[in-house]
N, C-alpha and C positions, 0 to 999 in steps of 0.2 A: 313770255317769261316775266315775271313779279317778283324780284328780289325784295322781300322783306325785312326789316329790322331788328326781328326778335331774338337775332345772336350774333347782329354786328359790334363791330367795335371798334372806333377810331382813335387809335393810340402807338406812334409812333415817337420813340425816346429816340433811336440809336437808329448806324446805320448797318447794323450786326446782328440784332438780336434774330430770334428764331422767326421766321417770316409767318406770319397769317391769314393775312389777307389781302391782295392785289389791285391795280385797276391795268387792263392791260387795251389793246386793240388789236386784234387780228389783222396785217395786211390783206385791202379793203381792193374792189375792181378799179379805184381811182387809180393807186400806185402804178396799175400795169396801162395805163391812160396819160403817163407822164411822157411827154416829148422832149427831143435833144433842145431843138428853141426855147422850151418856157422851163427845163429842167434847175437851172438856175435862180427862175424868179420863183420857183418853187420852193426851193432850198436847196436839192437835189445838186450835186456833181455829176451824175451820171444818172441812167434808165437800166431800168433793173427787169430781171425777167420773173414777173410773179406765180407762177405755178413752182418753177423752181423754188423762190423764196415761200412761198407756203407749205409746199408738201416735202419738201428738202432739208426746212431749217427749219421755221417758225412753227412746224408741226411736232418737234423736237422738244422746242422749248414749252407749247403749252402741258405737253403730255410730265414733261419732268417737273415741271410748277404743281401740277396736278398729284406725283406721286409724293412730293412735300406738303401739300398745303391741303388738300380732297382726295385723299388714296383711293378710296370707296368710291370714288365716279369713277378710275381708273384701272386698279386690281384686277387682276384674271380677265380683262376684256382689253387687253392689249392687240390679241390676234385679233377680232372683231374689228376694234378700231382699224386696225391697218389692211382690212380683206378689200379685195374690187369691190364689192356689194355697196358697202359705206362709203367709196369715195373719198375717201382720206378726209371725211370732210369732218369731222371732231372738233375743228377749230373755231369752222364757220359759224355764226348767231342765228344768221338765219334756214341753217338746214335741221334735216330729222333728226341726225346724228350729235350736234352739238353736247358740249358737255355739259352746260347749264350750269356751272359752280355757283355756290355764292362763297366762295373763296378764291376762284382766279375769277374776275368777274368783267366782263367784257363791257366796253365803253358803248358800244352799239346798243347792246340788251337795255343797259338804262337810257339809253336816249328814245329808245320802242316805250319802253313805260312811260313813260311823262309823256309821252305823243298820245296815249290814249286820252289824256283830256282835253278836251274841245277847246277851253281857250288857253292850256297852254301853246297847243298844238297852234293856232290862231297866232298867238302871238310870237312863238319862235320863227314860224314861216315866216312871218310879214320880216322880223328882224335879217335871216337869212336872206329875205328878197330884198330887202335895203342896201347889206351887205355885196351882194352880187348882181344889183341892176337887171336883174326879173321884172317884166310887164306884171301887170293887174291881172293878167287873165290866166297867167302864170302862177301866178300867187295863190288864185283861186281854186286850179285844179290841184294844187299840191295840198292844200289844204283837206280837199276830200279825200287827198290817199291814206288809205289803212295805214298804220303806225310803222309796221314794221317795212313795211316797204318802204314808208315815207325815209324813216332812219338810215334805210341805205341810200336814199339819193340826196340826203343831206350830206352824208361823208362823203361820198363817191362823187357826186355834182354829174351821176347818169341817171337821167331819165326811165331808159333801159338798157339791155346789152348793149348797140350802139351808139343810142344819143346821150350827149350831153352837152346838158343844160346851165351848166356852172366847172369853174374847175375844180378838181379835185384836190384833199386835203393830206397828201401823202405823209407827211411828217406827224399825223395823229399816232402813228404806230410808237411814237415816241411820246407817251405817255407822260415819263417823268416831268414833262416841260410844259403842262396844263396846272399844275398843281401840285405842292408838297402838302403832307400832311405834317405836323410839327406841335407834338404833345399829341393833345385830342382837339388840335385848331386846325384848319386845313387853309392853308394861304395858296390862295390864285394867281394865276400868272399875269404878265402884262406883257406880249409878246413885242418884239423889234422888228418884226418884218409883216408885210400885209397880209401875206402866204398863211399867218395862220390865224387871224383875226376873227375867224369862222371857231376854228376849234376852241378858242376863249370864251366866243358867245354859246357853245354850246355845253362848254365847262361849267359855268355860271347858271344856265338853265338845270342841268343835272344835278350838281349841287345846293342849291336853292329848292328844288320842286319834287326829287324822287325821298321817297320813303324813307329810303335808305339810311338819308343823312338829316331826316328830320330831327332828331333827336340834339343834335348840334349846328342847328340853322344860327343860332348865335355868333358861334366859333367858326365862320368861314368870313376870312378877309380877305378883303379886293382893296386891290394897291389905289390909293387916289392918286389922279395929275397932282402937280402943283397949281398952284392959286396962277389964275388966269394964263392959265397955259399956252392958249389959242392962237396969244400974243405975241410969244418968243419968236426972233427972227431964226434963221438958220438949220439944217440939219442934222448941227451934231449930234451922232448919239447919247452924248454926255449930257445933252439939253436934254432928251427926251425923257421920261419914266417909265421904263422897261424891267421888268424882271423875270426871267425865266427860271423854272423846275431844275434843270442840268446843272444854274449856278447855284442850287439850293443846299444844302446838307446838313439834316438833323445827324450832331455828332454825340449827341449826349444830352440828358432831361434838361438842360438850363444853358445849352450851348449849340447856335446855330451857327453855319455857316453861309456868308452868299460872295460870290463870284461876282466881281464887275469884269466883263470881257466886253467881245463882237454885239453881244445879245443882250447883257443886263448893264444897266449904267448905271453910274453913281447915284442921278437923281433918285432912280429906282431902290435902290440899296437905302437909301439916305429914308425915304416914305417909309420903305421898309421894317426899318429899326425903328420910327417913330413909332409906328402901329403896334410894333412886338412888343414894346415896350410899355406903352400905354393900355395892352390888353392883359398884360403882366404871362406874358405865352413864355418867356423866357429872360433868363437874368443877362447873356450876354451876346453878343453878336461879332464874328469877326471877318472882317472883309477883305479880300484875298484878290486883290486885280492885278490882272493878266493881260497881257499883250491882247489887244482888238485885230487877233487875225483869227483868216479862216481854219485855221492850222489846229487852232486851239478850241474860237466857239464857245465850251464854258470850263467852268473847273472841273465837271467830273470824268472831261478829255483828260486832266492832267494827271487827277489821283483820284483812288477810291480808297474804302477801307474794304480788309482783309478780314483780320482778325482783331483784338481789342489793341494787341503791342504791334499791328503788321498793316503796314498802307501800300499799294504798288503806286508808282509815281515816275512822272518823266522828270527827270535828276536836271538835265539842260535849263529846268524852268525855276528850280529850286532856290537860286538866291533871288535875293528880296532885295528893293532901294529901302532905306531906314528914312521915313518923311519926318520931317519938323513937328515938332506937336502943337495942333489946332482946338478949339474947341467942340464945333460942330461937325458928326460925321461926313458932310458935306464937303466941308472945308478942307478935309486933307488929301481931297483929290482936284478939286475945280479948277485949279489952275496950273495942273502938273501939263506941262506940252508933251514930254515923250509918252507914248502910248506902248511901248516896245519895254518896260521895265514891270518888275514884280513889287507891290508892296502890299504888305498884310499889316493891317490897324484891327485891335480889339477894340469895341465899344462894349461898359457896361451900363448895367440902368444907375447905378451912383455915379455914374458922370465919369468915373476916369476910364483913362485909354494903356493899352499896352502895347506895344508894336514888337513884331520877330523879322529876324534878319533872314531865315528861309523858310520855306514853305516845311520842310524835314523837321524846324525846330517849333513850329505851329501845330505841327502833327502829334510829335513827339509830349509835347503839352498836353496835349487833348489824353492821346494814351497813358499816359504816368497822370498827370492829376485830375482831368475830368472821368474818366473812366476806371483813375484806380489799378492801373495795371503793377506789378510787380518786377514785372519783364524787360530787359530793355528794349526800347521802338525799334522794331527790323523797316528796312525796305526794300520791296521787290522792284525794281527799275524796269521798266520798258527799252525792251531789247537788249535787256541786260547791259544797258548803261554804254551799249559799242554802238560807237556811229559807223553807217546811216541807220542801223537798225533801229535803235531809240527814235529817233525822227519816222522812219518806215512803219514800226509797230505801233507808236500812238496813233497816228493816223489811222488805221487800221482797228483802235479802241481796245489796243491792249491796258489801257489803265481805266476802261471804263467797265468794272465788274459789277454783277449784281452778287451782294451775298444771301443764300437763302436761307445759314445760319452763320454762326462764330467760323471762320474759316471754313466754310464751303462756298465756295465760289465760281462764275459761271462766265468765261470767255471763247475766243475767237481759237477757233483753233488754227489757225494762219498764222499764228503770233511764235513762232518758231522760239525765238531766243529769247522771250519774257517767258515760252512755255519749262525751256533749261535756266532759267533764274528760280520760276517757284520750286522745280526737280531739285533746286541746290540747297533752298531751306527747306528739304523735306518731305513736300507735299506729293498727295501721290496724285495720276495725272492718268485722266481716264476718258475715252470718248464718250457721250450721250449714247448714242445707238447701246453700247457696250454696256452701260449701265442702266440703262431700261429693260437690259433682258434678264440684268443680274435682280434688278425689284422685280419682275414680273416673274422671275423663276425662285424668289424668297431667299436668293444667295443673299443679299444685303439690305437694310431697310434705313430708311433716310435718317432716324434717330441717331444709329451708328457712326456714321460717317463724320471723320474730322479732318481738316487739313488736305483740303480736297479742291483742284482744279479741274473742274467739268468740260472739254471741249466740246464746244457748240461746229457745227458745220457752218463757213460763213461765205460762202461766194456773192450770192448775191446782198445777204443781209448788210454785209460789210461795205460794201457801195452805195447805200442810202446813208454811211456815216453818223452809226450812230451804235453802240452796243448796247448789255442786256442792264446794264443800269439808267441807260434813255429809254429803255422800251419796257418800264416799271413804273409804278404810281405806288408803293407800300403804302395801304393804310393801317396795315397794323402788326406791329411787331410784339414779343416779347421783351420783358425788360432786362435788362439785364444792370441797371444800378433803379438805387429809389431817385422819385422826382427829387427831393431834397438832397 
């Protein structure tokens, strides 16, 4: 498969607009490779059971991406897809069966293309074998492997069915946290943990090298260290430059969001905003740190958006400490000790700063003056705001939604009491299976639909801790305000 450029398009303003084009990863034979000892230094809470998690859940999700964004791969071949012959296998990159989009478009597919050239191939390998302490003779035979097979034992870190040769990179399935797309710039990640230092360098190779994003080879930024990094004593996170996708969030044409949590630090954030700013990618930036637990991870653990006036949010995280005002983004975090407080600082490119006392009145901002809404700002609470349920359902990624347009939106269906919060403003509330039969039988088509929570089936998916807004990469939405 050759995904070509001839009707791509990398333009994401919002985090709303009418969805177009995706980067996703299909749970790979690593995941099901994950052990209770290293499940941890993987990032993993727990092992998961992957046939389940494939033909159970994530075969759900691609198939309903697919009736949004590529109907035509989809339509009238539903029964097909799902018969014994094909082996539910629609998902997989490397079967007969795949769907081949170039609208939901699989992360493996373009790592196969760029492997068909000899020295990129040459030089990802050798990187990978640096990466994970591969002999030379190792290096050598991976090199001669065909592309697409090579592709899978880069993710996977198997050899073949049984061997493996490296560990696996389970957390690729979360997509969003390689990369945001932000305008028509695509900013790369700088991960916090070693576990995924693999899926960076292969971010960076696809990026750079496939077809695809030729067009904008300009417009992709990698976060630099700071000046003589090497140096710094210690391991605080807060030393490090770290930025993950999960803390990312394009809210509007001239207004980003980033998260300093467990994963993204300050210094990260602080690079950040120099770079955005000096590439003129957007006018402002506002920084949103959150408690450095596992609990939480990044911001879009804590809120997403909904609809333009509707965000869901864990309310428990909601007030903000009000910081001193400093000059440098830097500065008004570097010397805070508690790590267990909320504070939101706006940076813009003129220099001034604005700070909000909660996270609701941050939001609330973005909805009424960056987006223009009319409406006043609702919010859906996780767990409907009752403890322990608010604590039990984020956990669980009830505030981590993907929207695939203005109020259509895609969660856990586990989330009992966030699912009677959306029921209360309104929204109708529908299982996946139920609504694949209704597009495949022409009762309903995805232009129609407003105001809509899609339950996803989530047993296993829900224990890699992560929902369908970590397991997105949008590269391109509709707009719904001008750049200006």
């Amino acid at each position: 498969m050759t995904l070509s450029n001839s009707d791509f398009k990398l333009d994401v303003t919002s985090e709303i607009g009418n969805l177009r084009t995706l980067l996703i990863h299909s749970p790979d034979n690593g995941l099901g490779k994950v052990v209770p000892s290293k499940a941890q230094d993987w990032l993993f809470e727990d092992i998961v059971h992957l046939d389940t998690m494939r033909k159970n859940e994530y075969d759900y999700y691609v198939k309903l991406l697919m009736y949004f964004l590529d109907p035509d791969k989809i339509k009238g071949k539903l029964k097909k897809i799902d018969s014994k012959e094909s082996n539910r296998s629609f998902y997989k990159p490397d079967d007969k069966d795949f769907h081949a989009s170039n609208r939901v478009i699989e992360i493996q597919s373009l790592l196969e293309d760029i492997l068909h050239d000899a020295d990129i191939r040459k030089k990802l390998v050798a990187s990978v074998c640096a990466i994970e302490g591969c002999n030379y003779q190792l290096q050598t035979q991976l090199i001669d492997t065909e592309p697409a097979e090579l592709a899978k034992i880069i993710i996977s870190g198997s050899l073949n069915k049984n061997e493996m040769i490296f560990a696996p990179i389970p957390n690729l399935i979360f997509s969003r946290d390689i990369g945001v797309a932000v305008n028509n710039y695509m900013l790369l990640n700088k991960p916090a943990k070693k576990a995924r230092a693999r899926e960076t360098l292969l971010a960076r190779y696809i990026f750079f090298n496939h077809i695809l994003f030729a067009p904008y080879k300009d417009n992709i930024l990698e976060i630099p260290e700071t000046v003589q990094h090497f140096l710094r004593p210690g391991e605080d996170n807060d030393q490090k430059t770290t930025l993950e996708g999960g803390d990312v969030m394009m809210v509007s044409p001239q207004h980003l969001i980033i998260g300093c949590s467990e994963r993204t630090s300050v210094s990260g954030a602080n690079e950040a905003i120099k770079l955005l700013f000096k590439n003129n990618v957007v006018k402002k930036v506002t920084i949103v740190k959150i408690p450095h637990k596992r609990d939480y991870m990044h911001i879009d653990t804590i809120f997403t958006q909904v609809k333009r006036n509707m965000w869901v949010l864990l309310r428990s995280l909601s007030i903000a400490e009000s910081p001193a005002e400093l000059d440098e983004p830097i500065s008004w975090f570097t010397d805070k000790k508690s790590k267990d407080k909320v504070e939101i600082v706006q940076f813009r490119k003129e220099k001034k700063t604005k700070t909000f006392n909660t996270i609701e009145d941050l939001l609330s901002d973005i909805s009424e003056r960056d987006l223009e809404s009319k409406e006043k700002t609702e919010f859906v609470y996780s767990g409907g705001d009752i403890f322990p349920y608010n604590s039990r359902e984020q956990w669980t990624d009830s505030c981590n939604l993907l929207a695939l347009k203005e109020g259509v939106v895609l969660g856990y269906d586990r989330n009992d009491k966030t699912v009677e919060a959306f029921k209360e403003k309104g929204f109708t509330i529908i299982k996946v299976a139920e609504l694949l039969k209704q597009f495949e039988a022409g009762e309903i088509i995805p232009e129609s639909m407003t105001d809509t929570l899609i339950l996803m089936p989530s047993a296993e998916l829900s224990r890699a801790r992560g929902g369908f807004h970590c397991m997105s990469m949008p590269l391109q939405r509709d707009a719904i305000l001008d750049r200006d």
